[in-house]
LOGUTI-804130 format. One record per residue: residue in one letter; x, y negated, z of N, C-alpha, C in turn. Coordinates in steps of 0.1 Angstrom, whole numbers, plus 5000, padded with zeros to 4 digits. Last residue first. Example, Ala and Ser with C-alpha at 12.3 -4.5 7.8 and 13.67 -1.06 7.14 Angstrom:
<recs>
S512850225071513750115071512950005079
A513250575078512350455078513250335078
</recs>
This chain:
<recs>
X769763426173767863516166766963426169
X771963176168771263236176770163276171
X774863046165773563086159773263206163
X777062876180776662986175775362976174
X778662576167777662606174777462716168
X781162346171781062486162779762516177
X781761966165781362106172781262236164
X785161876147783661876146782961996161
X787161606138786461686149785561726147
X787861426120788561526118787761676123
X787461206128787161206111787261356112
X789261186155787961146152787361196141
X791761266142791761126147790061086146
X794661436139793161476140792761336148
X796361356101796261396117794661416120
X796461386078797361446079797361446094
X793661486053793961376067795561466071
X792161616035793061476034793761406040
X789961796026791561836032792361696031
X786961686031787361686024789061746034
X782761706031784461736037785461736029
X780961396027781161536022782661536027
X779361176034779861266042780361416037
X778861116000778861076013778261166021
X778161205975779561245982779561225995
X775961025962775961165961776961245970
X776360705977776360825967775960935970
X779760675994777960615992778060755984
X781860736025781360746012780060726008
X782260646048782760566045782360586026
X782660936061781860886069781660716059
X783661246050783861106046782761006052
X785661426075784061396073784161246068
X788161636070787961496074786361526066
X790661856076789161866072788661726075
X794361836071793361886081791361846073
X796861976051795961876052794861896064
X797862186037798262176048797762036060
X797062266012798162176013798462086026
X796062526019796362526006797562376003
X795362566044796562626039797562596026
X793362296061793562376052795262456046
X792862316092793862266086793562376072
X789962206113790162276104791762216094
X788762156146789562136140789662226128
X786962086177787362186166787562136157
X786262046216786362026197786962066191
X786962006243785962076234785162026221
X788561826252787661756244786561866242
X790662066264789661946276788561856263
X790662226242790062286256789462136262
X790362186210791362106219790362166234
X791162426182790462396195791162296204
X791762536153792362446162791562446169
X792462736123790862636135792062626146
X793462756088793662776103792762656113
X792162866057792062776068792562816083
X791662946026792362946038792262856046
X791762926001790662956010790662986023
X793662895982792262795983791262765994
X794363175982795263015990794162915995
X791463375980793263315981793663175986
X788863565982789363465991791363495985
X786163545963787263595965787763535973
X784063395945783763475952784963575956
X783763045962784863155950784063275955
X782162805967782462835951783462975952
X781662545983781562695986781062765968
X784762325989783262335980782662505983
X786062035998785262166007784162185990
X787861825977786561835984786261995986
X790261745966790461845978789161845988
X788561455952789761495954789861595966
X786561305946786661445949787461515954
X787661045942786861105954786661215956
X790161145919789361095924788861105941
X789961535908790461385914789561285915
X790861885917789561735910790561615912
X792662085929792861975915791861915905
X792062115949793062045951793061995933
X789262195967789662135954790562075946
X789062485989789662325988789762245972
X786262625994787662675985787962515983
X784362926005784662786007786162756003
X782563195991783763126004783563006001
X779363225990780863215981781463165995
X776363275998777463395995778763375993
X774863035997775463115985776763255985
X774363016022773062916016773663016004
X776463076042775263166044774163056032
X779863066028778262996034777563076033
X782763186046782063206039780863116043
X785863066050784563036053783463086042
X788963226068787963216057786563206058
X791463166088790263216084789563176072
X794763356096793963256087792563296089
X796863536098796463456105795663316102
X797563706077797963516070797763436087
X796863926085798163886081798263786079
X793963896094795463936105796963886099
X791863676091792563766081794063776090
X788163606102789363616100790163726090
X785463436089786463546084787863586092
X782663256101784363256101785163386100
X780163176078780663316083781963286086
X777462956087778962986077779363096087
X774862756074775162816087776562876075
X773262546066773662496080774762576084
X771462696050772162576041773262516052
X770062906061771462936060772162826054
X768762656089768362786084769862826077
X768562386100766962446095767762596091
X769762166126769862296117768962336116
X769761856118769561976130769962056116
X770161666100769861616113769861746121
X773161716078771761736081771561706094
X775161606068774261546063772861606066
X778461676058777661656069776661556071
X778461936033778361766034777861746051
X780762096003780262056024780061936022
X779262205971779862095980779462115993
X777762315957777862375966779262325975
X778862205922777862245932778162315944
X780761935913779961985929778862065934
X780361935886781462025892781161995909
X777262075884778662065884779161985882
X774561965908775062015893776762025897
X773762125941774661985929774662055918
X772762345956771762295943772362115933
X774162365975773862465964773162445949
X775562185997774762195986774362235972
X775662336030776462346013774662306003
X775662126057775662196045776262196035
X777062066092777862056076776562126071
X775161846108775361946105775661976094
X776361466125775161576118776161706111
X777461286139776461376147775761476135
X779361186128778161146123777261186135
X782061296140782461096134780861066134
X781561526147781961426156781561276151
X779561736128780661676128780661586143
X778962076131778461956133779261836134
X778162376117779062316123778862136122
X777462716131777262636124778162476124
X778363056123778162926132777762846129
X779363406132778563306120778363186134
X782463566129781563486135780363376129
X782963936118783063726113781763696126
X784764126134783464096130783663926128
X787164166149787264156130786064106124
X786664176175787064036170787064036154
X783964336185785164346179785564226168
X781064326187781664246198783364296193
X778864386160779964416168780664286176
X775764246158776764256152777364286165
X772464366150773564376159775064336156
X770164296125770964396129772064316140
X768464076114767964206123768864316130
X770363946100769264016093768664096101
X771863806122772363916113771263966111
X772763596144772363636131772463676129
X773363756182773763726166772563676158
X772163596213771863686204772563666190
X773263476233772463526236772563676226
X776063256244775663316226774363486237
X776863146263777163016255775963116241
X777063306286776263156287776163146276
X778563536274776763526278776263406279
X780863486248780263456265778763446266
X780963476218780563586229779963586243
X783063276215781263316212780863396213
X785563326228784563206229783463206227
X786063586221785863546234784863456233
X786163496191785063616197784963596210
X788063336193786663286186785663346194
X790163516204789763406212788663346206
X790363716184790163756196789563596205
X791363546160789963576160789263636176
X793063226170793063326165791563426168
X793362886172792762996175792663096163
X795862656177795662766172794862856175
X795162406197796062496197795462556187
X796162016209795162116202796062216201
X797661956227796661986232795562026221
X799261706200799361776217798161776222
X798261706166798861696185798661746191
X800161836144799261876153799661806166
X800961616112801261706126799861716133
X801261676079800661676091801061706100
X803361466061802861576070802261586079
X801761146047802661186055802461346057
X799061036035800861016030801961036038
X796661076045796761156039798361126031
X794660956074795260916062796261056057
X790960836075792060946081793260876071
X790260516090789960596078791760696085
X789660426123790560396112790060536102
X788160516151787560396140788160366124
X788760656166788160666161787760636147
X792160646187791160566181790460666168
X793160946196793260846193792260786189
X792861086232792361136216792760976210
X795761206249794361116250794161126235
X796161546265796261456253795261356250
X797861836280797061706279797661646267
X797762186268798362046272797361906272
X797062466267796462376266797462296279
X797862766264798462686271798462556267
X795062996266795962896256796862806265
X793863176281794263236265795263146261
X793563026306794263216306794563266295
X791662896294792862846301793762956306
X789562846278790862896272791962926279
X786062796293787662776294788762866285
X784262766262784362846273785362806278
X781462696238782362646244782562756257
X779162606210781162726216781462676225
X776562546220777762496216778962626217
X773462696202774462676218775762656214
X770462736191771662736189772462706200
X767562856174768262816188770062826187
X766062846142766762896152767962826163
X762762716139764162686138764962776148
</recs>
């Protein structure tokens, strides 16, 4: 199994991080309002990812098939990512029939390998990132028009990146936690903690705040 290490660094020269107490945990996210951002989470852009996972404490060595990846913020950061609400590690599951194949689920006890792991893309002009999965090659693309429980489910399906595919990361400095707002309807990433089935813990764009459901660690992957 490869060795892994939280993201984590001070921001405090990058971001002008405000205080903020986290709210209750325990309430299902909700999704009939705009979303706001609270106070003390901020916008990370790709220069501050690369800081972040870059620091010698935190990132030893890339993934990358044997090869070196550039210390230039355009290079995608590969991670992995672990929810708050479960304790466990998003996969794609590559292997759902359709129309879920290659659904996010936070559903693994550790990380075994690329079903764990994801490429963060940035893109200068949208100021946006894009998730590619390391289990299929495809970005990761909001479902806004399944319904149901499916409804705006994380799936790693396009091989192109538009609207769908978009995502701005948040960071809160004193929680050290991470956040995803999808583009496509401005919704934040919620871990269904509260689904049976086949679905359960799968990501979804739903939540209009960040309330626990929301939060996840980002862990670099390490040779």
């Amino acid at each position: 199994m490869r060795r892994m290490t939280p993201v984590f660094l001070s921001l405090s020269a990058l971001l002008a991080a405000s205080a903020w107490a986290a709210p209750a945990a325990g309430a299902a996210p909700r999704a009939d309002r705009p979303a706001v951002v609270p106070s003390g989470w901020e916008k990370v852009d790709a220069t501050e990812l690369t800081h972040i996972a870059r620091n010698t404490d935190a990132r030893q060595a890339p993934l990358a098939a044997g090869d070196d990846v550039s210390t230039q913020a355009e290079e995608p950061e590969l991670l992995a990512m672990q929810s708050l609400r479960n304790d466990k590690f998003v996969a794609t599951e590559k292997t759902y029939p359709a129309p879920n194949t290659g659904v996010l689920r936070a559903r693994s006890a550790e990380y075994s390998g690329s079903w764990e792991g994801f490429s963060f893309e940035w893109d200068e002009t949208t100021g946006t990132y894009a998730l590619k999965s390391l289990a299929n090659d495809r970005y990761v693309a909001v479902e806004k028009n399944l319904t149901g429980s499916a409804q705006n489910e994380l799936r790693a399906r396009s091989t192109s990146v538009g609207g769908w595919e978009r995502f701005v990361l948040y960071y809160n400095e004193s929680l050290d936690r991470w956040a995803l707002q999808s583009t496509l309807n401005g919704l934040f990433v919620a871990m269904e903690d509260n689904y049976t089935g086949s679905l359960q813990y799968v990501l979804r764009a739903r939540s209009s705040a960040i309330s626990g459901w929301e939060e996840f660690t980002l862990y670099s992957l390490e040779a």
